[in-house]
N, C-alpha and C positions, 0 to 999 in steps of 0.2 A: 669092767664097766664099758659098756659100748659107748664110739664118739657121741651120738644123739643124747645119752645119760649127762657125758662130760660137757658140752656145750649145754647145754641145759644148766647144769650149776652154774659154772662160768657166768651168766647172763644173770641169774639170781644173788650171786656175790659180786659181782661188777657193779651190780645197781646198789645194791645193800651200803656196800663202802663208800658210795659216795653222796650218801644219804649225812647231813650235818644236822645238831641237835635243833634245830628250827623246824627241819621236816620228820620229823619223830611221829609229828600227827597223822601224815599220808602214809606212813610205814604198811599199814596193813593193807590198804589199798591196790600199794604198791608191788606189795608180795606176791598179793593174790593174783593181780592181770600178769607177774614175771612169770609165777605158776604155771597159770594158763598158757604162754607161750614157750616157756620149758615140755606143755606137756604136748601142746601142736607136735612140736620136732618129735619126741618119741611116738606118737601116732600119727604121726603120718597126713598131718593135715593142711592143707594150703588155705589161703585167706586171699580173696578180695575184698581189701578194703573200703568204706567212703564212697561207696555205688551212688549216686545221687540218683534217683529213679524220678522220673516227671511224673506230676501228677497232672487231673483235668484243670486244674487252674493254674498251674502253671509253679506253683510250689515244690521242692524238691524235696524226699525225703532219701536221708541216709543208711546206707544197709549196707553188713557186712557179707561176704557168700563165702562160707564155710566148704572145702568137697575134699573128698579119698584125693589125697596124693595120686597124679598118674590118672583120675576116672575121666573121662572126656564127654560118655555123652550116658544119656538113659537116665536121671539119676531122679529120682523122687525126693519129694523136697518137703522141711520143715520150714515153717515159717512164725518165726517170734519176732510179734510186734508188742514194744515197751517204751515207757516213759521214763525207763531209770539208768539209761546209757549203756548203747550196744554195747563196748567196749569193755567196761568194767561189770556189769553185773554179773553177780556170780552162776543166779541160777541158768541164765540166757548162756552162759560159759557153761554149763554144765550140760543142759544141752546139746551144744556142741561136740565136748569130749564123749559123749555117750551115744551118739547117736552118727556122729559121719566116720565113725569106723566100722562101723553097722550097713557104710554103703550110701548113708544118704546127704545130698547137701543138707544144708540150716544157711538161712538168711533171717540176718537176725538184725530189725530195722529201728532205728529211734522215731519215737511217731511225732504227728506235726506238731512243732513248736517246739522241741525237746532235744538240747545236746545240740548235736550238728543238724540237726532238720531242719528246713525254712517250717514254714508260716506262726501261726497262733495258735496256741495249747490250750483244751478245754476237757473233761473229760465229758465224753469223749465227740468233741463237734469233728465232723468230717473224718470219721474213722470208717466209716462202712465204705465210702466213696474212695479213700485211700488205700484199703486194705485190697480191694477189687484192682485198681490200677497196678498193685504191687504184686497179685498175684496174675496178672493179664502178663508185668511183665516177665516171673518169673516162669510162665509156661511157656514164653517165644524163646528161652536161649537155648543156646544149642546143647547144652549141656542135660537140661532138663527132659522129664516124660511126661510132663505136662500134669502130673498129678501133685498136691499139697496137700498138707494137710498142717494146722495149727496147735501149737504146745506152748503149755506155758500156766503159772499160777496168779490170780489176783488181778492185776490190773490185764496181764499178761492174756490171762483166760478173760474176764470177759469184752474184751475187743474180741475175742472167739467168737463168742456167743452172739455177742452183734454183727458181726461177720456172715454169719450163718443165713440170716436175713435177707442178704442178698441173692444169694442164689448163684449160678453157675458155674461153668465145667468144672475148672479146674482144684476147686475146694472142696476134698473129699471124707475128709475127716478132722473132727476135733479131740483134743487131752485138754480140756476145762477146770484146771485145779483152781479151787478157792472164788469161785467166778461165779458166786452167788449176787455179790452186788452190780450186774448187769440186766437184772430184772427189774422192771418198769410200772408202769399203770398196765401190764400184762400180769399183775400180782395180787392177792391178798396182803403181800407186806407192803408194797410200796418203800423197797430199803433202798432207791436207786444209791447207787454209789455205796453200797452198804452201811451210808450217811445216817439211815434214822430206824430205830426200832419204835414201832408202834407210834410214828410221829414223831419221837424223840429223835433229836440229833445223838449220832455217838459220838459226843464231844472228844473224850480223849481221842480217839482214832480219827475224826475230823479233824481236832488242830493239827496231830501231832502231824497227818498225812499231808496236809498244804502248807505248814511253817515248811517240813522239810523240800517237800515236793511240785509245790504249787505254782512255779512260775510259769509263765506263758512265753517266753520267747529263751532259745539257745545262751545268750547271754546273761539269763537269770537262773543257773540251775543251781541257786547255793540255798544251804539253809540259812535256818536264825539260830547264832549262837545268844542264847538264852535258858535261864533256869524254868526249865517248864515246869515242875512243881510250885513254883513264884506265878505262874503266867495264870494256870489253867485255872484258879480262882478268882480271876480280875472279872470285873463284867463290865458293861454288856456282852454277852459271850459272843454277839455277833460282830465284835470287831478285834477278837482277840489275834486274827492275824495279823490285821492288816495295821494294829496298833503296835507290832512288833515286826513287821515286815513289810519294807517300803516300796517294791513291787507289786502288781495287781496279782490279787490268786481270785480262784473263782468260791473260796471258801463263804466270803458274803454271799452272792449273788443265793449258792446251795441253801443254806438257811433260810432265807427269805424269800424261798419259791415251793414249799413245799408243795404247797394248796396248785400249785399251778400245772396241771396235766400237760399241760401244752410245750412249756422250758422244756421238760424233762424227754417229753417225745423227741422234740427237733435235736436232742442230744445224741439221740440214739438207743436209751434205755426199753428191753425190749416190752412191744403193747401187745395188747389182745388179738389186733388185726394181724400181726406179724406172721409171716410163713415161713418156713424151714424146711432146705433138702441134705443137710450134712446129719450123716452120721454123728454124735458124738461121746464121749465117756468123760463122766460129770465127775469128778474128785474131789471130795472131801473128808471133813472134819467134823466129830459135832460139837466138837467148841470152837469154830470156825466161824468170825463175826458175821459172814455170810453163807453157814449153811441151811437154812429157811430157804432163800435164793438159791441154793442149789435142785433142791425139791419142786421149786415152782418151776423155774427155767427148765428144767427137764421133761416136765409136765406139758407145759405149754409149746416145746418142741414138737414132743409127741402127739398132742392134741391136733398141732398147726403145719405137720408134716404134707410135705407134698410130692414123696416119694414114699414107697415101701419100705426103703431102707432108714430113711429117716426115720418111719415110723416108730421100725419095730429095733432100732437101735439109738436109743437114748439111754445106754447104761448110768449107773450112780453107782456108785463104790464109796462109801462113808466109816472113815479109822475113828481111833479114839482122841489125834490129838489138837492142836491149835491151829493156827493160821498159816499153811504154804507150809507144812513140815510131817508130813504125813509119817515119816518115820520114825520121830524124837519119841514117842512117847514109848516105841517099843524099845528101842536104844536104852532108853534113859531107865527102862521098868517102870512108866508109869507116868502122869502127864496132872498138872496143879498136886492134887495129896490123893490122888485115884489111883493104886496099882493097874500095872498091865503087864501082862505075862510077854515076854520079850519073844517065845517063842512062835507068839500068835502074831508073828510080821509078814507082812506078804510080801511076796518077787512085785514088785512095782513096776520094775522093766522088764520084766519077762512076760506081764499083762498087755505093757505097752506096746512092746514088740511086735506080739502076736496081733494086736489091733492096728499098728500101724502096716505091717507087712501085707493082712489082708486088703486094705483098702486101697494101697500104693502101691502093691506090688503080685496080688494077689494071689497071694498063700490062702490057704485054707481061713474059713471064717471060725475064727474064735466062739467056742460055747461059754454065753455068759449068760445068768439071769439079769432081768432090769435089775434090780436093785442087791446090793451086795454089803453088808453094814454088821460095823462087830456091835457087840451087846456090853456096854461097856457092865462092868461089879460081875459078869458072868465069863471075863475073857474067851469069848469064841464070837467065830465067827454066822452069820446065817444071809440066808437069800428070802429074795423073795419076787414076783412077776408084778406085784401091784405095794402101791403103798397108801397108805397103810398096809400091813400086810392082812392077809385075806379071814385069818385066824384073830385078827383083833378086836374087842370087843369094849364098849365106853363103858367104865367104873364110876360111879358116882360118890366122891367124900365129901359130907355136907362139913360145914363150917360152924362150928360155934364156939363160943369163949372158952379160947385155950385149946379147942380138941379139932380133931377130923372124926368124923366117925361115920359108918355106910346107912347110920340111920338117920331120917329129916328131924330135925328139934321138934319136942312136943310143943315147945310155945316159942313163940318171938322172942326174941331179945337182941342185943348189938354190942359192941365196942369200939368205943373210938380213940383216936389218936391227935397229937400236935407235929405236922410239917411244918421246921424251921428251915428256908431257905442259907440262912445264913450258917444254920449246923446240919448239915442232908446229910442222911445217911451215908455212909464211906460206901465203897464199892470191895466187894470183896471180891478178888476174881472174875469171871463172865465169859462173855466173848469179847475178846480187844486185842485188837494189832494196832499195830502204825502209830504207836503214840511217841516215836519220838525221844525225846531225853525224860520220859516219865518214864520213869521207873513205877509198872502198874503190874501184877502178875496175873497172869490169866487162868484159866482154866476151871476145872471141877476145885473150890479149894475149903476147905473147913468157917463155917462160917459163925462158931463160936464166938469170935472178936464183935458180932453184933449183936448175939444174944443179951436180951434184959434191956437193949435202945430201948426208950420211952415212944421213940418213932416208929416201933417196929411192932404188927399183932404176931404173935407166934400160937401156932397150931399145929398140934400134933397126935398122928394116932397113938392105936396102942401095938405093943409089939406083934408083929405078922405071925401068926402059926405057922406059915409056908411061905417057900420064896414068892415073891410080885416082881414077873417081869413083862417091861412098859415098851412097847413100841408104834409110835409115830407121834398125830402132835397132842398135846398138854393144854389145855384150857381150866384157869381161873374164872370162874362166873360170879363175878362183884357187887354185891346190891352195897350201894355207896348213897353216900351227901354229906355232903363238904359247905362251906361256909365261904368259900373262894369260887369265883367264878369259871376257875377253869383251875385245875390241879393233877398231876401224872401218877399211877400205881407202878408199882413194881412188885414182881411175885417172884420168890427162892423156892425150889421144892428141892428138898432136902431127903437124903437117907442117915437116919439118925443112929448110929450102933449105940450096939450095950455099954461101949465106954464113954457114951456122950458127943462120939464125931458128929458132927453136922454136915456131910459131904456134903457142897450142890450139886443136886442132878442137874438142872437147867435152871434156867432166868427167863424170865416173861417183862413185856412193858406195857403199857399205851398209856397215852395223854387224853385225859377224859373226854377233851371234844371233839374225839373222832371216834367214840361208843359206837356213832352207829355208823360207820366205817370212812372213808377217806374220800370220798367222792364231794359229799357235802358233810360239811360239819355241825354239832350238833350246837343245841342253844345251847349260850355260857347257864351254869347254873343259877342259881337263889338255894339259898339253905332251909328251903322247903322242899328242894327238891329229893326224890329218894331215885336214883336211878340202876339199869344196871348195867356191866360193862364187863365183855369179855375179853382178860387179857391174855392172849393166845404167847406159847412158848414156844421156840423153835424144836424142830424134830428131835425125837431122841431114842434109845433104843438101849436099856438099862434094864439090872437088875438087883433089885432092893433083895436083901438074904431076908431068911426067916430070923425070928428073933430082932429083928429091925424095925423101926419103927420111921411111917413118913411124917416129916415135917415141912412146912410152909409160911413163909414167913410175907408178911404183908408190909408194905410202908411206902412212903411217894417220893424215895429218890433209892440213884445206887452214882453217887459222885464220886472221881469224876468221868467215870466212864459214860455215863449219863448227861447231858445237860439237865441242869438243877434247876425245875420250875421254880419262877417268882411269884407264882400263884394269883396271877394278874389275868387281864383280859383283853389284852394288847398280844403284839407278836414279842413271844420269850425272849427271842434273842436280843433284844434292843432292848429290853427291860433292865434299870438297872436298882428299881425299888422293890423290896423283899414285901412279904406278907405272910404272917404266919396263917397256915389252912387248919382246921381242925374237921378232923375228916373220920366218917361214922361209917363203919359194916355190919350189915343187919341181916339177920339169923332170922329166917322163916319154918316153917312147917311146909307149903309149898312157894317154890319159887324163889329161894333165901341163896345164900354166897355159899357155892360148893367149888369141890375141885373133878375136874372130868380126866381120868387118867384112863390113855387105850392100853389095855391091859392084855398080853397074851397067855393060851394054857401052857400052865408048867409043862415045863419036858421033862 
């Protein structure tokens, strides 16, 4: 064993033993940062600690500088900016270990208000202004070539993305994992903070993300011990943090600004006007709660380019599994009840590599198409230069009692349903991170447990003669009236096998008074009204076998992943009076409630 091996353990059993049964709870904590500096010494890495870097107001923020043992000057540099502690986080450690034996520094900085940082925590107020002064600083040391470039997933990615905005020298590339909720009134979703689908807040992933995460200054970085399965039912849901946690989070302020374009801009979330000259490569997931947001921001990069390179390098690279773990589902064989063939894994850092080396160090330019995305029920992978891909073509399944079928109903007809707020449909699955001590499982997962709900219409084809495979996005077209003045859809499209699985391919939402989109909101109903409302589903890229049959399931909640409409006419979150909706879907000949599925030619 070489001395670097042996002091390495030394350090991890030193700390270990003197560890007494009160701190059992920090134990893993502990392990992990001992790890990481066991693993400094066998590669070779030096650390400057607690950099306090000056910002233009006079605020400091903290950052660590990672470099090669021995490197002194030339060095191209990663920069991870986080809100969840330079120090400890694993993947901003990982990072690390991966990347400055590679040759390159990582400064890896707590952002304002966070940990050791001065000022006030917002997501994300004064990050674009910050991020600039920290990379002004990191190109004057001597150490430096004056080139950076940004990594990191979720909160991590998109300060990327808002970064980008700014502009200049030395910001030359971005690795954007999960950093779909960084898209703004620059969007069709409007998901800032990946806070709301279709209007809806994502309750679980909003509490669970500001109970734990939420506070605004260095000396509030704890959570709330609390049973969040006890919590996440209490209402009004607009004050479930802050009725369980006695520091300010900006968890209200988010809810009760939806409608408000203007909060959301000054935060930084990125808008239409926006310009971008960084290269970047967009990572995700498509049961990733922000990959919709990875699609747009990409898009609107490319749109709003003000360089050639920005233009024509806005890659997307889209796996099969969850949120910030782009590898587990091939690990694991498979991700919620979806197999995944473990062989269809990519080199993640051998993409990386080659992208970061071109931009920082300039190697050879990496050939990649814009878009790069496996086809989940088909395990492989495919490309393509546009998205939608170019080969796609809109399928139309109309709707009627009980069925899907590609033909329009000969006559009218409808079905309706009762929304109880106080029994909403469960959530099965979905997109959901960040929730905390809920115990909520994500993904593609069998959604038999709400087959036969009274809340739920269920539709379904008949079995496929040949495989249907579906690439890009999924629209629900809803001819609806409801009895409630304002009440939420939710849509499952499902692959139904011959043994009765219900896999969900995707989940769709909106909140009926934004039918006719986000800008201005529509009028509260009367139960005359028959309206229609399309609820759009995040991307996807699937393949239903033959012998299979699609299914779609209708109903107006998915809790508690969902905030659960009170089906009132006030703002939801302050509501704490139920109403039951009783809400109608109506089956025409022309113009009636289908489903629009982009459909590719078999291969």
């Amino acid at each position: 064993m070489t001395p670097r091996r042996i002091i390495a353990g030394c350090l991890i059993c030193a700390a270990v033993a003197g560890l007494g049964l009160s701190q059992l709870d920090r134990l893993r904590q502990m392990k992990g940062q001992l790890a990481f500096q066991a693993r400094q010494l066998i590669l070779g890495i030096t650390l400057a600690p607690d950099i306090m870097i000056p910002m233009p107001d006079g605020v400091t923020l903290a950052t660590d500088v990672y470099r090669p043992k021995g490197a002194a000057a030339d060095l191209p540099t990663i920069l991870i900016r986080l809100p969840y502690g330079k120090s400890t986080y694993g993947e901003a450690l990982r990072w690390v270990q991966t990347w400055v034996p590679r040759g390159y520094a990582v400064a890896v900085q707590d952002i304002r208000g966070r940990f050791r940082s001065g000022g006030v925590f917002a997501p994300y107020a004064g990050a674009v202004s910050d991020g600039s002064a920290t990379l002004d600083w990191i190109a004057a040391q001597d150490w430096s070539n004056g080139r950076v470039a940004m990594g990191g997933c979720s909160a991590l990615g998109e300060v990327q993305l808002m970064q980008a905005k700014a502009g200049g020298p030395h910001l030359r590339a971005l690795i954007a994992e999960g950093a779909g909720g960084a898209i703004g009134s620059g969007s069709a979703s409007r998901a800032y903070f990946a806070f709301f689908e279709g209007g809806i807040p994502n309750l679980a992933a909003a509490y669970g993300w500001f109970s734990a995460n939420g506070g605004k200054t260095g000396d509030q970085m704890h959570g709330v011990a609390i049973d969040a399965a006890q919590v996440i039912g209490q209402l009004p849901t607009g004050t479930l943090v802050s009725r369980n946690r006695a520091d300010p989070t900006d968890y209200e302020d988010f809810l009760s600004h939806f409608d408000d374009q203007a909060y959301w801009d000054a935060l930084g979330y990125l808008q239409a006007t926006d310009s971008f000259d960084t290269p970047a490569l967009h990572m995700n997931t498509w049961h990733d709660i922000g990959v919709r947001g990875t699609f747009e921001a990409a898009a609107l990069m490319r749109a709003r380019a003000t360089t050639i390179a920005a233009r024509d390098h806005q890659h997307v690279i889209i796996g099969p599994g969850l949120h910030c773990d782009p590898n587990a589902a091939f690990a694991a064989g498979g991700v919620g009840d979806l197999t995944v063939a473990p062989a269809s894994a990519p080199d993640l850092d051998a993409i990386y590599a080659s992208w970061l080396d071109h931009w920082l160090r300039d190697a050879p330019l990496p050939q990649m198409p814009q878009y790069t995305y496996f086809v989940n029920g088909a395990d492989r992978w495919d490309t393509s230069d546009v998205w939608p891909p170019a080969n796609v073509a809109a399928q139309t399944w109309y709707l009627q009692p009980g069925q899907l079928t590609q033909n329009a109903p000969a006559a009218p007809s409808s079905a309706s349903f009762a929304y109880d707020p106080m029994d909403p449909t469960p959530s099965i699955g979905g997109p959901i991170c960040c929730t905390g001590g809920l115990n909520l499982p994500a993904g593609p997962l069998d959604q038999r447990p709400n087959a036969g709900r009274s809340d739920i219409l269920a539709f379904t084809s008949g079995p496929l003669p040949e495989p249907l495979t579906l690439a890009g996005d999924i629209t629900a077209r809803i001819v609806v009236s409801t009895d409630a003045p304002d009440t939420d859809l939710v849509a499952v499209l499902m692959d139904i096998g011959p043994d009765g699985t219900m896999l969900a391919i995707q989940q769709g939402a909106l909140r009926l008074r934004y039918r006719n989109g986000f800008d201005r909101p529509a009028p509260l109903l009367t139960p005359a009204d028959v309206v229609t409302a399309n609820v759009d589903f995040p991307p996807i890229a699937y393949r239903i076998a033959a012998g299979h049959r699609i299914g779609l399931h209708i109903s107006s909640a998915s809790f508690p992943r969902l905030e659960r409409h009170m089906n009132g006419a006030g703002l939801n979150a302050l509501s704490a009076t139920p109403r039951i909706a009783h809400n109608t879907l109506w089956f025409r000949p022309d113009g009636g409630s289908a489903l629009v599925l982009p459909v590719q030619p078999s291969h």
